[in-house]
N, C-alpha and C positions, 0 to 999 in steps of 0.2 A: 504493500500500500504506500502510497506518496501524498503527504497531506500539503496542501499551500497555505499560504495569509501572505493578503494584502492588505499594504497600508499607505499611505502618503496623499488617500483622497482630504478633500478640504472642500471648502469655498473661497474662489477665486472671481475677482471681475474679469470682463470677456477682454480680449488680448493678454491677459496673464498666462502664466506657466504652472505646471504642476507635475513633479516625479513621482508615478506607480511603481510600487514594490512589489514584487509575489516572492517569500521565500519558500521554500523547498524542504521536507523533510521526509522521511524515513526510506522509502528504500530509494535513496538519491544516486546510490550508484548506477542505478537503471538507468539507458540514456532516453531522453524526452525531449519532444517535440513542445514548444507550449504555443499559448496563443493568450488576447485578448479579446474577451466581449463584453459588452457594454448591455444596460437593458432601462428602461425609464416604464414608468406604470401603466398597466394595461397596454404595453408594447412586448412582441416577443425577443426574447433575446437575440442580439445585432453582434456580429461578426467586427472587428476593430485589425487586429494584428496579428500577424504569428511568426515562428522565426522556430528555423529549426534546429536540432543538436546542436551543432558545429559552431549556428550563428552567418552560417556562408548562403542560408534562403530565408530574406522575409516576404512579406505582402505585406498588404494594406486595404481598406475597404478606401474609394475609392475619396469619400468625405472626408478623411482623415491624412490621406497623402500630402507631402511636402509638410505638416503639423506635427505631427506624430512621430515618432523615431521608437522603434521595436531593439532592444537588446539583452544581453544576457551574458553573467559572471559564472561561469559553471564549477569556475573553485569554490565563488561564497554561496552555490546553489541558491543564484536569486535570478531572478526576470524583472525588467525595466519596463516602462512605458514613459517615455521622455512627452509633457502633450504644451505644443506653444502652440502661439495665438488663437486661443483655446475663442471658445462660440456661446453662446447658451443653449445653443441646440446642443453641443456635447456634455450636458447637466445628466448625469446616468448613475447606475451605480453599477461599478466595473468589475469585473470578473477577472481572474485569471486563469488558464484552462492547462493540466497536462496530458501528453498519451505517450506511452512507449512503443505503441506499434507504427513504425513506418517512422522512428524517428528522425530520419535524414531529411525527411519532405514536412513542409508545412503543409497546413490542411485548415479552409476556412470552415469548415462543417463542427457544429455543435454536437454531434451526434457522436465524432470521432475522438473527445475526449472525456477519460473516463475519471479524470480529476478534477476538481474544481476549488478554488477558494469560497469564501464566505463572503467575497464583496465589500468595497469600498466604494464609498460616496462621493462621487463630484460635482460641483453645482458652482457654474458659470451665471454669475449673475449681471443683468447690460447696463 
């Protein structure tokens, strides 16, 4: 089993910045693809970033391109979400996602990871 937690949501005004944390624990040796998704109320959860093992494949949903920067310390077993000139439309509460299968490739499907944090709250306010 591999548990996560993030931290470093807030409240921020829009053109602000803000660093997501997912750290990584128990069976960390296992290598893992992660991702982020994002989700706001009565919305289903929205696909953000992913990046895989190595760090050498991310993506992006296409809203969050050029903002967003996807990264990962795989010594301090944490995952990054760098989010500048942030929107209020990116007001969510964010997720961080892992899977060990297919670890080399990223994958934007919700479906395909079988880990998840507990969520942290961001909220862009204009």
């Amino acid at each position: 089993q591999v548990q996560l937690v993030e931290s470093g949501g807030g409240l921020v005004q829009a053109g602000g910045s803000l660093r997501l944390s997912c750290a990584a624990s128990g069976r960390t040796s296992s290598r893992l693809s992660m991702g982020w998704f994002r989700q706001t109320p009565g919305k289903e959860r929205e696909f953000v970033a992913a990046i895989s093992w190595g760090g050498s494949s991310t993506y992006y949903t296409d809203s969050v391109k050029g903002r967003f920067t996807i990264s990962r310390d795989n010594a301090k077993n944490t995952l990054y979400l760098q989010m500048s000139s942030l929107k209020p439309e990116d007001t969510a509460v964010y997720y961080c996602a892992g899977r060990t299968l297919s670890a080399l490739v990223v994958s934007t499907q919700e479906s395909s990871y079988p880990y998840w944090g507990q969520g942290t709250q961001v909220t862009v306010s204009s």
